[in-house]
C-alpha positions in Angstrom: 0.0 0.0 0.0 1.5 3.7 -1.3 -0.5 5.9 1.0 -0.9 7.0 4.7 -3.7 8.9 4.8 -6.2 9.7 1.9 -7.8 13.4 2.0 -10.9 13.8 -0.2 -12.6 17.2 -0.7 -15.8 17.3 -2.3 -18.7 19.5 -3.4 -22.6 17.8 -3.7 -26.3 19.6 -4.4 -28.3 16.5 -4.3 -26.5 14.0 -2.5 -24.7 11.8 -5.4 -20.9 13.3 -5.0 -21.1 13.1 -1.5 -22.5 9.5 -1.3 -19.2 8.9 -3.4 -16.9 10.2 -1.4 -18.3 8.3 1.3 -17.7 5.1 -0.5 -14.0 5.9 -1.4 -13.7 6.4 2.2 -15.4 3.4 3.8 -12.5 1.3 1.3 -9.7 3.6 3.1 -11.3 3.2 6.5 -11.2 -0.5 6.3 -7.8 -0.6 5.6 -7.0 1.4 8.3 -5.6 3.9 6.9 -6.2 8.0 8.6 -8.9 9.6 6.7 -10.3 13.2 6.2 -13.4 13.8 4.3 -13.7 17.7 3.5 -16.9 19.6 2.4 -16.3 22.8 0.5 -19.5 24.8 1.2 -18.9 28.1 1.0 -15.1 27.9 1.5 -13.2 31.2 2.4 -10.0 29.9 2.9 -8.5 26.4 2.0 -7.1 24.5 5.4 -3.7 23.1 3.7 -3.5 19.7 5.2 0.3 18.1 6.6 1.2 16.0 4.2 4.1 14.9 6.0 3.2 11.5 5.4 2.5 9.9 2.1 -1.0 11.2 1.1 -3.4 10.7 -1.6 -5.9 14.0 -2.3 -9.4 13.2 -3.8 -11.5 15.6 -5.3 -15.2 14.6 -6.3 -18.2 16.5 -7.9 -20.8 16.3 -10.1 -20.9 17.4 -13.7 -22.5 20.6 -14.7 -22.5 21.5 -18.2 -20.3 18.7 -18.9 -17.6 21.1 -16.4 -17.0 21.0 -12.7 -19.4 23.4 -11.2 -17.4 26.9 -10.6 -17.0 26.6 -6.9 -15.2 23.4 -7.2 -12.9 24.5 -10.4 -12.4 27.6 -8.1 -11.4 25.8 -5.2 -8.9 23.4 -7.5 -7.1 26.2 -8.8 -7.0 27.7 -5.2 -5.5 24.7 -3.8 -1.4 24.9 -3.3 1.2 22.6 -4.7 2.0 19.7 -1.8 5.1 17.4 -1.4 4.4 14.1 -0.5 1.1 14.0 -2.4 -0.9 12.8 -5.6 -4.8 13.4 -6.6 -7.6 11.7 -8.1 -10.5 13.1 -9.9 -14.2 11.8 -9.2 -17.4 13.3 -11.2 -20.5 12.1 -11.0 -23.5 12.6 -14.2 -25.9 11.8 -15.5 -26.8 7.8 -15.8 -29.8 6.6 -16.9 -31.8 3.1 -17.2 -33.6 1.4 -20.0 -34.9 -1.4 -19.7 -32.3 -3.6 -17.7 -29.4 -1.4 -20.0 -27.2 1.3 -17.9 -26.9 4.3 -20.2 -23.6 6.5 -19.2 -24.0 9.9 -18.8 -20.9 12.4 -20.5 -18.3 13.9 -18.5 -16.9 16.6 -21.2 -14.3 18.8 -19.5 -15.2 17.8 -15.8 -12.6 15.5 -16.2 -9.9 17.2 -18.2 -9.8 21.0 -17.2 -9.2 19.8 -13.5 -6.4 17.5 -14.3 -5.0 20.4 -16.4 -4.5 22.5 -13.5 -3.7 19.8 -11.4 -0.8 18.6 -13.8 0.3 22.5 -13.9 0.6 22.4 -10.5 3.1 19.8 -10.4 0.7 16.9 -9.0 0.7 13.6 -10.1 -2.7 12.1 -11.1 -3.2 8.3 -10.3 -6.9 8.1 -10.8 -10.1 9.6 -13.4 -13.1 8.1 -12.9 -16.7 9.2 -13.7 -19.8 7.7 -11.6 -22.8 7.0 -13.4 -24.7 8.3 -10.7 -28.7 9.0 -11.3 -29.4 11.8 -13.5 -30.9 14.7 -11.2 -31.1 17.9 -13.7 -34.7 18.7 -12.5 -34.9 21.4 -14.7 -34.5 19.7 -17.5 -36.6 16.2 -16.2 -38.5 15.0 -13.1 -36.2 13.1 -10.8 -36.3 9.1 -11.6 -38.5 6.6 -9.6 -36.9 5.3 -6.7 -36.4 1.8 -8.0 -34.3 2.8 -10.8 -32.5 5.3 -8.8 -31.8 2.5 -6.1 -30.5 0.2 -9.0 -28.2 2.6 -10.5 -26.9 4.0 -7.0 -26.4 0.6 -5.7 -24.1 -0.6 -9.2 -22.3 2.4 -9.3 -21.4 2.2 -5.3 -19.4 -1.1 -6.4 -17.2 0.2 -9.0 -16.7 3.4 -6.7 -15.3 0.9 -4.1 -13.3 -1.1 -6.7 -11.9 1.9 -7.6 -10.8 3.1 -4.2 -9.6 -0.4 -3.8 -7.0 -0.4 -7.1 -5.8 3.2 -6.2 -4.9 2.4 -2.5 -3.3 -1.1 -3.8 -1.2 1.3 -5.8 -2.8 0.8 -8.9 -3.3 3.9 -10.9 -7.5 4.0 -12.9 -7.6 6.2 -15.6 -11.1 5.3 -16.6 -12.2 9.1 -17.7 -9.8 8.6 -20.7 -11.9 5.7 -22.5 -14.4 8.7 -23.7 -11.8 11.2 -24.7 -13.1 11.6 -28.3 -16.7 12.4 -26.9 -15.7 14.8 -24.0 -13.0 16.8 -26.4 -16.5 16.9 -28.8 -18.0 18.3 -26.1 -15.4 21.5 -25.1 -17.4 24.4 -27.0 -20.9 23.4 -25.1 -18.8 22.9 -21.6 -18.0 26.3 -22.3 -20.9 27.7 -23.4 -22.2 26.7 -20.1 -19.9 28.0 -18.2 -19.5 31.7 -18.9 -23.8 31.7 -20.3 -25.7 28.9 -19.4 -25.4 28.8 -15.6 -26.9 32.3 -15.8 -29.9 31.6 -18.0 -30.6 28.5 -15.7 -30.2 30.3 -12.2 -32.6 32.5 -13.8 -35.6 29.8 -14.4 -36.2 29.1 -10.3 -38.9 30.9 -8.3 -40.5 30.5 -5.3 -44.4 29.7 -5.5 -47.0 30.9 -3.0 -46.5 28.1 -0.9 -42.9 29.8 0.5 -43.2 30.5 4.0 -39.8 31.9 4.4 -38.2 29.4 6.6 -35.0 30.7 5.4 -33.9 27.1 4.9 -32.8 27.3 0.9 -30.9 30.5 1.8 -29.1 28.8 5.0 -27.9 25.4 2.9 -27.4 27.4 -0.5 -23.5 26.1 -0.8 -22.5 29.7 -2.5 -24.9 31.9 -0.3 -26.6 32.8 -3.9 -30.3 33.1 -2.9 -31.6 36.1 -1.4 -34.8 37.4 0.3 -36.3 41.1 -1.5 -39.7 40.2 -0.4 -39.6 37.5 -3.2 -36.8 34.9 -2.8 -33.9 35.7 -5.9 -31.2 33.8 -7.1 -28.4 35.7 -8.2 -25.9 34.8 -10.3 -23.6 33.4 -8.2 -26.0 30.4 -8.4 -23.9 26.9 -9.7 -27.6 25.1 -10.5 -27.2 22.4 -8.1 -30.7 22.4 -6.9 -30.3 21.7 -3.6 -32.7 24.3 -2.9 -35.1 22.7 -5.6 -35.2 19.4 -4.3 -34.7 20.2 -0.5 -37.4 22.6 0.0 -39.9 21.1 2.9 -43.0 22.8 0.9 -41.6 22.2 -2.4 -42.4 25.5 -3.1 -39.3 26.1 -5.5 -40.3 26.1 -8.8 -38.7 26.0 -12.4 -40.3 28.6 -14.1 -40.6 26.7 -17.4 -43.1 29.0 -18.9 -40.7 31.8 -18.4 -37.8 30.1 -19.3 -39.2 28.8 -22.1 -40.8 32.3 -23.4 -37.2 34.4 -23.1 -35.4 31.7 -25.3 -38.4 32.4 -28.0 -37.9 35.9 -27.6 -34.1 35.9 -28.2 -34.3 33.9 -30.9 -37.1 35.5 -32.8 -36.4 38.8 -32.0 -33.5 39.9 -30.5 -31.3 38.3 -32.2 -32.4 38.9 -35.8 -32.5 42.0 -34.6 -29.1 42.1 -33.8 -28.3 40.8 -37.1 -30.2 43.6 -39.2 -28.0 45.9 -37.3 -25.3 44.4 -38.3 -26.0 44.1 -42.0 -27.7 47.6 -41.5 -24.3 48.9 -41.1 -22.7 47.1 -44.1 -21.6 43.6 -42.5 -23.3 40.6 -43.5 -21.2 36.8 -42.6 -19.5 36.3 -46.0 -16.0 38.2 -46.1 -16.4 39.4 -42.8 -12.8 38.9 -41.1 -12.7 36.9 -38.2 -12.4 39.4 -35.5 -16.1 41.1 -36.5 -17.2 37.3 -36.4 -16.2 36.9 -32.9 -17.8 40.8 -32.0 -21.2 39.4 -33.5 -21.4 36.4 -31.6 -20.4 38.2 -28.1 -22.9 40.7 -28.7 -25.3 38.3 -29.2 -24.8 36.8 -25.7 -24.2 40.0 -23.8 -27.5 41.0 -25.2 -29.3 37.2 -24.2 -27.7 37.4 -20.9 -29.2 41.3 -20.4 -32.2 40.7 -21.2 -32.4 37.5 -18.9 -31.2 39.7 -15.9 -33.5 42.3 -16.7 -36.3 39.9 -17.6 -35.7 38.4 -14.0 -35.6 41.6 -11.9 -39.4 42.4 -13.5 -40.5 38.4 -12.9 -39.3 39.1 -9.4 -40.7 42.0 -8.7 -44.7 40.5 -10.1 -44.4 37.5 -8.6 -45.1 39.2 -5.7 -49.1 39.7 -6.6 -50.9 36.8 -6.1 -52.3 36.2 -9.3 -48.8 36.4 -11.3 -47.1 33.9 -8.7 -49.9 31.5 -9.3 -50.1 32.2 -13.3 -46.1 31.3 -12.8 -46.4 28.1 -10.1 -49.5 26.3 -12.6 -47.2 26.5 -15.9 -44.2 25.0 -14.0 -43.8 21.4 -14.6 -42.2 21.0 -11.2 -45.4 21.8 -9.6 -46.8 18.5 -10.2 -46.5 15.0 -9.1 -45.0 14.1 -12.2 -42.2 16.0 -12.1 -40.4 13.9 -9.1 -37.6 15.9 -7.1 -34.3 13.9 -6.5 -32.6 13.6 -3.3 -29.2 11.0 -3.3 -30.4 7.9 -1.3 -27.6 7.1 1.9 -26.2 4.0 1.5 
């Protein structure tokens, strides 16, 4: 056995990271070995551990936007170079069940950007591995019945122990690499998320009449994004984990699909043809255009989505707080209804 003591820092919204890290950590438990499991909720500062004795550093979280989630990408490149130490990388997305067939879920950059700055920073990486955990992206799809999120959690807690197992043996896993061609396919969206998307989406949550301002969403929001003007409004220092979404004892978070829904129509039926006749207005249209007025066009374009999101937002906010608006909003969310299952991580 390589390793002393294993140190595993992780970052979870639903529960599926965090049962992960638990696993790795019952397999380094048994063998005896001194543990520390490290949540990075709001982190201000980052506790450099003694590494005097050979140590392995874990860092597990789930995939958003086929990326680590900001606050765990921050916390990587915040984290100094340690003697005496190598890393492994853990993300969890989103699997899926048909049938008796477990469909994988894509890791894009979650994977590759980390070890990046991780190889830049001198470490040695002895382990990649994604986790097939149950797909929770309630925005996108109601949470999966219990039996199939019991089947999935229950296969992919196995090879989340086999793989703790080979890495403390002193075996190195490196099973992220097996879908390189798909996640490198995958960079532009991972980016697209990252600097736009996240916004859009911390955008599309409300709270429905049913709120009774128990302050518990603002208290266990990991990045301290939600705040209370009258209405309950997530800024955009939201990461869309959904913890709030799915741990919300009167469910009264609520996607606002009808909003969401009605400012991607607008943007791309009006603003940004509009944005286009300007451009051609003033003598540019795509063919001969040198690249540089390409690039100006296309950040234009998002600069204009994203203000009109934020602004679209601030008035949603500020109507939600007559009655008739907040229910008009709550009755054309899906998440309203049975049907649309929220997803909490089963402990195991």
């Amino acid at each position: 056995m390589n390793f002393e003591q294993i140190i595993l820092y992780y970052f979870s919204g639903t529960g599926n990271a965090r049962n992960a890290a638990h696993w790795f950590m019952q397999v380094a438990e048994e063998k005896q070995l001194k543990t520390r499991l490290i949540n990075i909720d709001r982190f201000d500062q980052i506790e450099i551990p003694d590494t005097g004795k050979k140590t392995l550093i874990g860092f597990c979280s789930p995939t958003h936007g086929f990326n680590f989630p900001p606050i765990m990408l921050k916390f990587i490149l915040k984290f100094p170079r340690l003697k005496n130490a190598d890393v492994f990388i853990m993300n969890t997305r989103g699997g899926l069940k048909l049938s008796k067939l477990f469909l994988p879920g894509v890791s894009g950059i979650a994977q590759l950007l980390p070890a990046l700055i991780l190889l830049l920073k001198s470490y040695k990486i002895v382990g990649m591995q994604p986790l097939d955990l149950p797909s929770n992206w309630i925005f996108l799809h109601p949470g999966l019945k219990a039996k199939v999120v019991d089947s999935i959690t229950q296969r992919i807690k196995k090879i989340t122990k086999k793989f703790a197992t080979n890495l403390l043996e002193g075996k190195r896993k490196y099973k992220a690499l097996l879908s390189l061609p798909i996640d490198l396919a995958m960079i532009p969206i991972a980016f697209g998320y990252y600097f736009i998307g996240r916004f859009y989406l911390a955008k599309s949550l409300v709270a429905s009449s049913n709120c009774n301002s128990c302050m518990k969403c603002i208290n266990e929001c990991p990045v301290e994004a939600i705040k209370l003007k009258k209405q309950l409004f997530w800024s955009y220092k939201c990461e869309s984990c959904m913890r709030c979404l799915n741990n919300c004892p009167k469910q009264a978070i609520q996607v606002a699909h009808s909003f969401s829904i009605g400012l991607l129509l607008i943007n791309f039926l009006i603003l940004m043809p509009a944005i286009m006749f300007l451009f051609n207005d003033l003598g540019f249209d795509k063919s001969g255009n040198p690249l540089w007025l390409m690039i100006i066009l296309r950040i234009s374009k998002w600069i204009v989505f994203i203000s009109f999101v934020f602004l679209s937002y601030r008035m949603l906010n500020y109507l939600m707080r007559f009655k008739w608006i907040n229910k008009m909003v709550e009755f054309t969310s899906f998440s309203k209804y049975k049907f649309w299952r929220r997803y909490k991580a089963p402990h195991y």
